[in-house]
PyMOL CGO cylinders between C-alpha atoms (Angstrom):
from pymol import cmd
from pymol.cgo import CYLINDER

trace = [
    CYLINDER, 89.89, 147.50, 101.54, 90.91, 144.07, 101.63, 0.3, 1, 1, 1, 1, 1, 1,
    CYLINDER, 90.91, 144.07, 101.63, 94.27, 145.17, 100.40, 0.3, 1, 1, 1, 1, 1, 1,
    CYLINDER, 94.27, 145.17, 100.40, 94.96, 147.94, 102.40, 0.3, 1, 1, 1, 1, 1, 1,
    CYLINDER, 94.96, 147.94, 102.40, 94.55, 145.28, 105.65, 0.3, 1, 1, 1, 1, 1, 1,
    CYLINDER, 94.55, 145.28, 105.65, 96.83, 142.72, 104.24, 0.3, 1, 1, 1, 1, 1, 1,
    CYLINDER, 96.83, 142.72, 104.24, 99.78, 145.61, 103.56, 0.3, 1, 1, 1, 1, 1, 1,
    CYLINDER, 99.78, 145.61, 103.56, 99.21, 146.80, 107.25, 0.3, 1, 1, 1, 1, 1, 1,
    CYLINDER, 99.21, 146.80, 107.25, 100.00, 143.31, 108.68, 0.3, 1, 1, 1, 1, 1, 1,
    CYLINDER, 100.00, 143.31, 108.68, 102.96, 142.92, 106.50, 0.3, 1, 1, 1, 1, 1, 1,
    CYLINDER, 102.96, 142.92, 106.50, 103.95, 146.14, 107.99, 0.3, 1, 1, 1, 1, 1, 1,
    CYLINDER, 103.95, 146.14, 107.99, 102.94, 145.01, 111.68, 0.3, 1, 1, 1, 1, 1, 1,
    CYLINDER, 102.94, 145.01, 111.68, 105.33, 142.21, 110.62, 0.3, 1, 1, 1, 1, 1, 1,
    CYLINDER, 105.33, 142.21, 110.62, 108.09, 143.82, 109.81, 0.3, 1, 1, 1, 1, 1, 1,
    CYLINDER, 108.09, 143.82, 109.81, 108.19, 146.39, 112.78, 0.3, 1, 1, 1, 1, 1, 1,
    CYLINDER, 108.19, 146.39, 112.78, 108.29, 143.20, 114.82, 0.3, 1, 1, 1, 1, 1, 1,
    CYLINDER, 108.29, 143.20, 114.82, 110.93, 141.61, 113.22, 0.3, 1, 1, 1, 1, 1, 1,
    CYLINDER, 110.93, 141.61, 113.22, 113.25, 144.01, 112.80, 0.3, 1, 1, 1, 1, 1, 1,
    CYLINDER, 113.25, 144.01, 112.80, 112.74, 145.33, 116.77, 0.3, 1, 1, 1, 1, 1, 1,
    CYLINDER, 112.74, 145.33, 116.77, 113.39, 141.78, 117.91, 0.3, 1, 1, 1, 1, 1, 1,
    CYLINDER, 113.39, 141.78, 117.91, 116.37, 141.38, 115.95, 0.3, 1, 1, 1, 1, 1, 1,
    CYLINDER, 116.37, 141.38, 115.95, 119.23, 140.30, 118.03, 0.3, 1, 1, 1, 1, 1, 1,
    CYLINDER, 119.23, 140.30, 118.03, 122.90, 140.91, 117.09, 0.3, 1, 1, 1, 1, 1, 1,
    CYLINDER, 122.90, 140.91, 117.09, 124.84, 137.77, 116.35, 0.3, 1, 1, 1, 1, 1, 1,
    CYLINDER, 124.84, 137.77, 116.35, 128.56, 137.32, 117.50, 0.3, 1, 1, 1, 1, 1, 1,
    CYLINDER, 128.56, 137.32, 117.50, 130.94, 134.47, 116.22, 0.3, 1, 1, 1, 1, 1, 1,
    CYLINDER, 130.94, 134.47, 116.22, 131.99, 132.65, 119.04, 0.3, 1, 1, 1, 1, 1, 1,
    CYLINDER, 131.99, 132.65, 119.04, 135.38, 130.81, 119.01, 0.3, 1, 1, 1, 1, 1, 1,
    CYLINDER, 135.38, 130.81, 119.01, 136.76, 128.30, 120.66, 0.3, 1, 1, 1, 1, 1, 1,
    CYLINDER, 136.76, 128.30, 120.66, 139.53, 130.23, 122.55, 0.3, 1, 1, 1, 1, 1, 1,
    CYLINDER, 139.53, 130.23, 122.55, 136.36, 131.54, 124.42, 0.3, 1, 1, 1, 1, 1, 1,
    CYLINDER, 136.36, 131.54, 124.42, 135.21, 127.94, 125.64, 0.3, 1, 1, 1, 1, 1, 1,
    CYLINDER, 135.21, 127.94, 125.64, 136.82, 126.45, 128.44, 0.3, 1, 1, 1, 1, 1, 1,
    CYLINDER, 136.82, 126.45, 128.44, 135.34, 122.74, 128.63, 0.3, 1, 1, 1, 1, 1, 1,
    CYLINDER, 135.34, 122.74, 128.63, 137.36, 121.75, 131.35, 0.3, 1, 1, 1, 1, 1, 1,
    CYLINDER, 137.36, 121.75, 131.35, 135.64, 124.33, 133.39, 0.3, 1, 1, 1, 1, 1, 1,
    CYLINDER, 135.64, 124.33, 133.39, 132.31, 124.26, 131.35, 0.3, 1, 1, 1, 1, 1, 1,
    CYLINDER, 132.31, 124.26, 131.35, 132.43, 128.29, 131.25, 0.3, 1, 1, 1, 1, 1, 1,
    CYLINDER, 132.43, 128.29, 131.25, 132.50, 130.52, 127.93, 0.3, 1, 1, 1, 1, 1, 1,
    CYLINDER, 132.50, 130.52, 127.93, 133.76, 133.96, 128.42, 0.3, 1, 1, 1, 1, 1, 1,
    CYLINDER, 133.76, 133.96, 128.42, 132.33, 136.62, 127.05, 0.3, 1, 1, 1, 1, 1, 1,
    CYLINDER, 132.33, 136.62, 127.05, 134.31, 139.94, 126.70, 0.3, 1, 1, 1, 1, 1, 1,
    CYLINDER, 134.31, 139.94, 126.70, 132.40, 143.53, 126.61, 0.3, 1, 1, 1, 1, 1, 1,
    CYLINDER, 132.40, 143.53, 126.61, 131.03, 143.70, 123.28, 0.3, 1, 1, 1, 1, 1, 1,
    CYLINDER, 131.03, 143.70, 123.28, 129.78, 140.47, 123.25, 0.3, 1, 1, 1, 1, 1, 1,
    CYLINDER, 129.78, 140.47, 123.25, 128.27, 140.82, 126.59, 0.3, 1, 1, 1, 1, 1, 1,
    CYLINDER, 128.27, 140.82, 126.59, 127.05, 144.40, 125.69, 0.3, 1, 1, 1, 1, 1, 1,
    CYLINDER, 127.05, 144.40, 125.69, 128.18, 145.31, 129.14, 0.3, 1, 1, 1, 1, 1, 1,
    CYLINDER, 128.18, 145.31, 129.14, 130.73, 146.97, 130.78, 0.3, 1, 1, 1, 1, 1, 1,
    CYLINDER, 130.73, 146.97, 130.78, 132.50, 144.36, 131.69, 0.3, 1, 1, 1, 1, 1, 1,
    CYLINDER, 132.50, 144.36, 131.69, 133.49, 140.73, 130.19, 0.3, 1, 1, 1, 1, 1, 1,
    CYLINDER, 133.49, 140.73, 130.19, 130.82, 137.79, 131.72, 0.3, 1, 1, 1, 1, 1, 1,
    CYLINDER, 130.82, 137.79, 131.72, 131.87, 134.11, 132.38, 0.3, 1, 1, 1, 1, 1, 1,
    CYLINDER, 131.87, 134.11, 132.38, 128.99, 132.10, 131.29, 0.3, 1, 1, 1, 1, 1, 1,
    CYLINDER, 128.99, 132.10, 131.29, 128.47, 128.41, 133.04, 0.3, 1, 1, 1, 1, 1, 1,
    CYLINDER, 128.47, 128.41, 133.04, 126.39, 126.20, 131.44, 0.3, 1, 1, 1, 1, 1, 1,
    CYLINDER, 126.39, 126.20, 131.44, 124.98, 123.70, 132.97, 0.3, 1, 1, 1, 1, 1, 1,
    CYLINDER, 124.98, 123.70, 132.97, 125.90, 119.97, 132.88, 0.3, 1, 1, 1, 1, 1, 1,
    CYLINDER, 125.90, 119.97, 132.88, 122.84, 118.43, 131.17, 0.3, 1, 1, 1, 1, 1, 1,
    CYLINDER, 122.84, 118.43, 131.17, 123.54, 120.86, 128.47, 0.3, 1, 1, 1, 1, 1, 1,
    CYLINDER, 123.54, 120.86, 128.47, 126.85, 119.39, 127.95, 0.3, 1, 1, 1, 1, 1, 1,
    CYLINDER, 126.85, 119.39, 127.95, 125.12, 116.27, 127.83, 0.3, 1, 1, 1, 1, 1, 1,
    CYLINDER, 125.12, 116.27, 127.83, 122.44, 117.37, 125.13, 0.3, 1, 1, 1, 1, 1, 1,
    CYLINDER, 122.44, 117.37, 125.13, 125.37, 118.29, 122.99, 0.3, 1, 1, 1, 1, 1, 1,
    CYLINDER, 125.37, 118.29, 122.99, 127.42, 115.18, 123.25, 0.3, 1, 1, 1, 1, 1, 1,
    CYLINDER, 127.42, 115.18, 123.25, 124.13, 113.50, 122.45, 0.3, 1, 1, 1, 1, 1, 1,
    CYLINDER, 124.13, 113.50, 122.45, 124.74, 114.64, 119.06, 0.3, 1, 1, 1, 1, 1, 1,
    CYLINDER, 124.74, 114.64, 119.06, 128.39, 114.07, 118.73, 0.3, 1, 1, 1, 1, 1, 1,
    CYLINDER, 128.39, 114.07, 118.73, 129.43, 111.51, 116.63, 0.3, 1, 1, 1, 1, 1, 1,
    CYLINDER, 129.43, 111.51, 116.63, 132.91, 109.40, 117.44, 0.3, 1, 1, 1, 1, 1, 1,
    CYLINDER, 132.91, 109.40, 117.44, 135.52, 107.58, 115.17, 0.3, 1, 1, 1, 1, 1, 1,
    CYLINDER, 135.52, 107.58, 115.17, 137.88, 105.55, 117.48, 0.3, 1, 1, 1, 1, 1, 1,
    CYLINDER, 137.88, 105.55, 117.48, 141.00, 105.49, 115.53, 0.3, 1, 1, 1, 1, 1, 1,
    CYLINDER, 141.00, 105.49, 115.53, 144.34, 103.33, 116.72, 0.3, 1, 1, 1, 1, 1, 1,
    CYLINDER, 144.34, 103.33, 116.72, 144.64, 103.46, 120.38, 0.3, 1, 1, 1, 1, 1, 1,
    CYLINDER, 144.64, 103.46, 120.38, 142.08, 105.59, 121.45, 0.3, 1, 1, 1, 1, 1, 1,
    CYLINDER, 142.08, 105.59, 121.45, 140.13, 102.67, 122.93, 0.3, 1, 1, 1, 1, 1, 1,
    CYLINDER, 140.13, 102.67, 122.93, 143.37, 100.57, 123.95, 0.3, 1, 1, 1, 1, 1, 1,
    CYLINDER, 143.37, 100.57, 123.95, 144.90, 103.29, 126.34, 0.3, 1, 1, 1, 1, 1, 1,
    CYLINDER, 144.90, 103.29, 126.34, 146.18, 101.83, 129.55, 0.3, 1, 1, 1, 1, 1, 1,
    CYLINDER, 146.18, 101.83, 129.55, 145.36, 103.37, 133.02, 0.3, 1, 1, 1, 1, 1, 1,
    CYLINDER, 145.36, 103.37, 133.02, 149.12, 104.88, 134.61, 0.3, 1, 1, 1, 1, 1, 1,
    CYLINDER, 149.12, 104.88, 134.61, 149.43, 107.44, 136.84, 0.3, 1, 1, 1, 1, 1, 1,
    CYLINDER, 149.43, 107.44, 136.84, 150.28, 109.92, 134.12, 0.3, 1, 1, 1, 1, 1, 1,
    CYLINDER, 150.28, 109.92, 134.12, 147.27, 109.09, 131.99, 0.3, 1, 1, 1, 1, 1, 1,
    CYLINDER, 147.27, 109.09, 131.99, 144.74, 108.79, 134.68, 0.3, 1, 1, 1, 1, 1, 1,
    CYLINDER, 144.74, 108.79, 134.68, 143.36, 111.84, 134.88, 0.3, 1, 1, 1, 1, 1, 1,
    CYLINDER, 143.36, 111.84, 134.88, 143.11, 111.96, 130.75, 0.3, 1, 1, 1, 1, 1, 1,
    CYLINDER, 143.11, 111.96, 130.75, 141.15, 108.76, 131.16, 0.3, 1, 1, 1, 1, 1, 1,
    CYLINDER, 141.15, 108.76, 131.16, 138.74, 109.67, 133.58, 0.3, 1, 1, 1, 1, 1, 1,
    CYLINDER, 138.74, 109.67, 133.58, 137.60, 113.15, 131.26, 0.3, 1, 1, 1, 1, 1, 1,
    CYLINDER, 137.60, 113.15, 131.26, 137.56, 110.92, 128.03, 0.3, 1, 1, 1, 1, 1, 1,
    CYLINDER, 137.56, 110.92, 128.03, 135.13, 108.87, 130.64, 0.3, 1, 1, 1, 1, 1, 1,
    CYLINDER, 135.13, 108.87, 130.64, 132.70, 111.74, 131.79, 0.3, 1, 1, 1, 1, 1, 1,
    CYLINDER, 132.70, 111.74, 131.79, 132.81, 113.06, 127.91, 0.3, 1, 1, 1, 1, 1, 1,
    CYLINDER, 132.81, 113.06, 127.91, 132.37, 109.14, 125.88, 0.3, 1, 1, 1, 1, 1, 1,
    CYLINDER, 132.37, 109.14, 125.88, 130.12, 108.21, 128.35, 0.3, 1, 1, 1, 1, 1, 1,
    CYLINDER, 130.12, 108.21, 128.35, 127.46, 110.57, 126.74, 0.3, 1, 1, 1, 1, 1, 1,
    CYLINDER, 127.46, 110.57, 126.74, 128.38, 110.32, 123.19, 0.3, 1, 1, 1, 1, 1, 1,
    CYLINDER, 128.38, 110.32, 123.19, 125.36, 109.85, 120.92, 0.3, 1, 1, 1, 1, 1, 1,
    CYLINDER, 125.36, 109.85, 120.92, 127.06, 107.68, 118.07, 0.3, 1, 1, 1, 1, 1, 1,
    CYLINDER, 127.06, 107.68, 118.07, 130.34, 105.32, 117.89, 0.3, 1, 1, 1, 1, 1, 1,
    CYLINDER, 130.34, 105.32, 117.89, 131.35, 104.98, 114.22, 0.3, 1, 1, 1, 1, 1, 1,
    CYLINDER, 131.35, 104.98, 114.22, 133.47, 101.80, 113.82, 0.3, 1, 1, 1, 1, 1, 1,
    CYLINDER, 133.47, 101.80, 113.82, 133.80, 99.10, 111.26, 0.3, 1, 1, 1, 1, 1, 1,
    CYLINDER, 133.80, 99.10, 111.26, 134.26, 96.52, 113.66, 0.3, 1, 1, 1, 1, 1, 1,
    CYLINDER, 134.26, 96.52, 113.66, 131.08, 96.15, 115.97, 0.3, 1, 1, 1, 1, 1, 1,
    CYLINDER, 131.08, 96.15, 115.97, 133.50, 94.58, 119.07, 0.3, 1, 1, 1, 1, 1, 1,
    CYLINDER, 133.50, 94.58, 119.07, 134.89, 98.11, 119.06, 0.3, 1, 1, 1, 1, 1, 1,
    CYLINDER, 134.89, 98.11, 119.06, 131.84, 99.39, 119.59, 0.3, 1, 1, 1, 1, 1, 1,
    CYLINDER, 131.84, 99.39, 119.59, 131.04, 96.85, 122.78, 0.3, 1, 1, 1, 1, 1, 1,
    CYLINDER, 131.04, 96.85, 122.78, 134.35, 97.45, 124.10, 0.3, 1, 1, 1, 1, 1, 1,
    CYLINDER, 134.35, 97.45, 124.10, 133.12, 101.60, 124.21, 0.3, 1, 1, 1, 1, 1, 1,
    CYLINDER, 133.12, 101.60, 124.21, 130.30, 100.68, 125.66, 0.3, 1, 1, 1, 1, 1, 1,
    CYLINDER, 130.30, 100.68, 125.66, 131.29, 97.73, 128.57, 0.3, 1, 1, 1, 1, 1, 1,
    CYLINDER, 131.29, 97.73, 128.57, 133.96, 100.33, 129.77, 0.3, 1, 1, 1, 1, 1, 1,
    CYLINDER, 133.96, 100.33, 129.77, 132.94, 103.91, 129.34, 0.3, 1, 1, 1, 1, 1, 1,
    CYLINDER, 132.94, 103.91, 129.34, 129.17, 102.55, 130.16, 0.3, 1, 1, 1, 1, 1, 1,
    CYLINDER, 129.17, 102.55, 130.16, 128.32, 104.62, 126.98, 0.3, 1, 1, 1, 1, 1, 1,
    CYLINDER, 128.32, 104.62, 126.98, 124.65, 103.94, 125.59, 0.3, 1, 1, 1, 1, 1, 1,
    CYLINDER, 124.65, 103.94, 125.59, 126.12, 105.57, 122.11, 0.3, 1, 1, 1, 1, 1, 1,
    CYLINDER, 126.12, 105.57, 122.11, 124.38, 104.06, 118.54, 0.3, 1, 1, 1, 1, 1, 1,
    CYLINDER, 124.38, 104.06, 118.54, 126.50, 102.10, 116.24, 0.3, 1, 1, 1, 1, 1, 1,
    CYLINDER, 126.50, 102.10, 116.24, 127.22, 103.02, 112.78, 0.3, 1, 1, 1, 1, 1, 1,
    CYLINDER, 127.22, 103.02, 112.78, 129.71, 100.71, 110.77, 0.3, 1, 1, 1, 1, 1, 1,
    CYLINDER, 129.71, 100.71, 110.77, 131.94, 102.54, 108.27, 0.3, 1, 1, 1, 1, 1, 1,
    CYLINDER, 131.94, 102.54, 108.27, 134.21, 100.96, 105.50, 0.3, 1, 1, 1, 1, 1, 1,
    CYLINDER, 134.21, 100.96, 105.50, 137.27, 103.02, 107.13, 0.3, 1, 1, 1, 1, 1, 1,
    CYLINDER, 137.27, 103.02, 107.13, 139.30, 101.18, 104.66, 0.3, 1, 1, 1, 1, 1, 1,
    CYLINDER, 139.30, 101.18, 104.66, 139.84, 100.45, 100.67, 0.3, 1, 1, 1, 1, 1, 1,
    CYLINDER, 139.84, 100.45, 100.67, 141.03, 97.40, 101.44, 0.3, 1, 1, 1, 1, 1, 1,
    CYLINDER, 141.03, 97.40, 101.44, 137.59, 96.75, 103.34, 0.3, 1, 1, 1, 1, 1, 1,
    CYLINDER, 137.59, 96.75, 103.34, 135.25, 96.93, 99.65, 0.3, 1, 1, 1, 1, 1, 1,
    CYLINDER, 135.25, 96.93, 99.65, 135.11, 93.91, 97.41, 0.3, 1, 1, 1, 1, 1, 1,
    CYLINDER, 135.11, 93.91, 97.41, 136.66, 93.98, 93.99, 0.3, 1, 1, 1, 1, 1, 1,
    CYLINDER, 136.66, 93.98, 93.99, 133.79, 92.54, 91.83, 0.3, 1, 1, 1, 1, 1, 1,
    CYLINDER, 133.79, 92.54, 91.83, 136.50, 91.46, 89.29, 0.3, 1, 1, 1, 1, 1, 1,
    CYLINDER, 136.50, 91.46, 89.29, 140.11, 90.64, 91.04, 0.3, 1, 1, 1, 1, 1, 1,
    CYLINDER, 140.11, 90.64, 91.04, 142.97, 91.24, 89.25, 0.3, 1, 1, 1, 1, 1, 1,
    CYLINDER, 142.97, 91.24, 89.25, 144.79, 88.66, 87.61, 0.3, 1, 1, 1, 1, 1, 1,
    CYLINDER, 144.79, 88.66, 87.61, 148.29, 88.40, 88.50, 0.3, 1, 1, 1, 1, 1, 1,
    CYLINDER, 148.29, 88.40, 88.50, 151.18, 88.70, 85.62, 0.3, 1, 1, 1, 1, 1, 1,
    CYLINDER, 151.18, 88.70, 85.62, 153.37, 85.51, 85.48, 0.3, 1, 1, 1, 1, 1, 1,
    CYLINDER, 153.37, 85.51, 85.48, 156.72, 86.42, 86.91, 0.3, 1, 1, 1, 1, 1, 1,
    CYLINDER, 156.72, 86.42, 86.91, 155.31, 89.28, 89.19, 0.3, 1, 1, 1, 1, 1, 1,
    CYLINDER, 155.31, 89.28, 89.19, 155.81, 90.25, 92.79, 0.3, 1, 1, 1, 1, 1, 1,
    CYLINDER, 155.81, 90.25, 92.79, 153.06, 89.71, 94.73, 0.3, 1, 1, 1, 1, 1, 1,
    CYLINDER, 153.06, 89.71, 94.73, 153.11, 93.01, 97.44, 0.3, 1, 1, 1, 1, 1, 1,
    CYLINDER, 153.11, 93.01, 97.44, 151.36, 92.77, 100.56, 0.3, 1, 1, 1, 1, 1, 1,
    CYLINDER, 151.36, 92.77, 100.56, 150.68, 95.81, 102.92, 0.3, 1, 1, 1, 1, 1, 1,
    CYLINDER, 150.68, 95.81, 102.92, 150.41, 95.13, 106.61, 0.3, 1, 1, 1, 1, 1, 1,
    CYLINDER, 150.41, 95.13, 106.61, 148.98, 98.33, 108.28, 0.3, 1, 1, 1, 1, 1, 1,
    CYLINDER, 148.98, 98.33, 108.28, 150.66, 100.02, 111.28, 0.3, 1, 1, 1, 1, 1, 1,
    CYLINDER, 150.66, 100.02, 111.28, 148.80, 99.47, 114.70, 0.3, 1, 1, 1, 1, 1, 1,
    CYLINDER, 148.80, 99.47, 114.70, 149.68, 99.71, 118.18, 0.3, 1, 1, 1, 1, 1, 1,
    CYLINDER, 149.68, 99.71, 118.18, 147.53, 96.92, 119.30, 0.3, 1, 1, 1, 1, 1, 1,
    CYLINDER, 147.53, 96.92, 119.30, 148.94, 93.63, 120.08, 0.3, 1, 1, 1, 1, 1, 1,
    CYLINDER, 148.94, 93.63, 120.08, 145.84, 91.45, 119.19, 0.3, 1, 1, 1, 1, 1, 1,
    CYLINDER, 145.84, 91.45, 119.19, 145.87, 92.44, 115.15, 0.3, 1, 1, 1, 1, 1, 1,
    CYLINDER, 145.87, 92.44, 115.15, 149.24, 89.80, 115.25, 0.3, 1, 1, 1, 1, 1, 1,
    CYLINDER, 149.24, 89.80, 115.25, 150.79, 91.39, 112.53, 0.3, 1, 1, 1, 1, 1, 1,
    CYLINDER, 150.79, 91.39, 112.53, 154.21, 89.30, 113.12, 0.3, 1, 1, 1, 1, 1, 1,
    CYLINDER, 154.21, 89.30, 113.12, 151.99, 86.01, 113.00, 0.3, 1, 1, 1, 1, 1, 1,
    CYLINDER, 151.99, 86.01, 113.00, 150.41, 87.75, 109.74, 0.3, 1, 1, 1, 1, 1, 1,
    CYLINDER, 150.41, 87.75, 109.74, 153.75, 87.56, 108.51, 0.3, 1, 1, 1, 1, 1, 1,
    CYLINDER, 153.75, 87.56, 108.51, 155.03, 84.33, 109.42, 0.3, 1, 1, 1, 1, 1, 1,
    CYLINDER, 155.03, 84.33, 109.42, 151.87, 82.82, 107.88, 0.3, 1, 1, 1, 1, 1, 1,
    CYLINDER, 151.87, 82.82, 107.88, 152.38, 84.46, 104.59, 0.3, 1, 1, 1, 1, 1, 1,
    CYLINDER, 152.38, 84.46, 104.59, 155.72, 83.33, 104.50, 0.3, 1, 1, 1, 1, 1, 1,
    CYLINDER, 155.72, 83.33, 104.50, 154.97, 79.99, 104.94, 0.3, 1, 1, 1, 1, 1, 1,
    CYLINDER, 154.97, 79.99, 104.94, 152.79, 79.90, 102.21, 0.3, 1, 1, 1, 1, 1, 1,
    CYLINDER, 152.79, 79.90, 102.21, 154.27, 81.62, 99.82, 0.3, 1, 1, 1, 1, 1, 1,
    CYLINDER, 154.27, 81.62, 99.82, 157.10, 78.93, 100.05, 0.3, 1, 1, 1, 1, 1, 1,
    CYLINDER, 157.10, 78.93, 100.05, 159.44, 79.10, 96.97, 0.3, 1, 1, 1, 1, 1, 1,
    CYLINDER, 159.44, 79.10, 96.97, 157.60, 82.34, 95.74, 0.3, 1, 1, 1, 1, 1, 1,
    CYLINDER, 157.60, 82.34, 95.74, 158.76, 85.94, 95.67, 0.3, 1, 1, 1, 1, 1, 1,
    CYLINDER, 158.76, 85.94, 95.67, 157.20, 88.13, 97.88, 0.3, 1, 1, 1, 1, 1, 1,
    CYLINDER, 157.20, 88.13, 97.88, 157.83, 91.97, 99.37, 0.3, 1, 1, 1, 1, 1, 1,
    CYLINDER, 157.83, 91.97, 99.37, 156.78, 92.57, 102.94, 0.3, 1, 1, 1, 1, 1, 1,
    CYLINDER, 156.78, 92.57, 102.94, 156.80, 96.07, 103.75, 0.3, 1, 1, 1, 1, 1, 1,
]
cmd.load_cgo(trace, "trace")
């Protein structure tokens, strides 16, 4: 007897299940329009007649950010204001403002984020670079070789890569050395 009732709720169960079963659709992103904060929806989707134009609402946009994560790279946080860029500026505003996470290696990055986009987003430092890790053993240089040194590419005035330069050429006085 005992049986019998425990193969009549697994049976309960499964009518259940199966007549609360909803279809799932993929949904791209041709179908999301963030600017307007719509998704459309075309007939079989909607299981309508017609298509539907979904709006979601704003704090929802704001629960998902919450659980973006960022990684300024180059200029994304050294743009200047012009009248071209302005209105650019003022979405990537509205949309960092409520990012959850700012993954940087340099924390002043992260400061900068949040003293202009008044973002309250976590940081998380990265090693975004090789060059960043520490060789437990350096290599010894071979006598007669070229010492190479790689200055990285960077929009940004402040990483004074020509004073980088000048300062390696100074000391590397009487020495060969490849700049690239």
């Amino acid at each position: 007897m005992g049986l019998k009732a425990e193969l009549d709720i697994e049976a309960a169960n499964m009518v259940t299940t199966t007549a609360t079963r909803l279809k799932a659709t993929r949904l791209t992103w041709d179908r999301v329009d963030l600017t307007e904060g719509t998704i459309t929806l075309d007939r079989s989707m909607a299981k309508t007649r017609q298509r539907r134009i979904v709006k979601w609402p704003e704090n929802a946009i704001a629960w998902l950010l919450k659980k973006c994560w960022w990684i300024p790279w180059g200029d994304d946080l050294y743009q200047f204001e012009n009248i071209r860029t302005r209105l650019k500026e003022r979405i990537r505003a509205r949309v960092i403002r409520w990012l959850g996470h700012i993954v940087t290696y340099i924390p002043g990055e992260h400061a900068l984020a949040r003293e202009w986009y008044a973002t309250g987003a976590a940081f998380h430092e990265c090693l975004c670079y090789a060059s960043n890790t520490v060789a437990l053993r350096p290599p010894r240089p071979k006598a007669g070789s070229t010492l190479v040194i790689q200055v990285d590419n960077s929009a940004y005035a402040r990483n004074n890569h020509m004073n980088a330069m000048d300062r390696i050429q100074r000391s590397r006085q009487g020495q060969t050395t490849r700049i690239r």
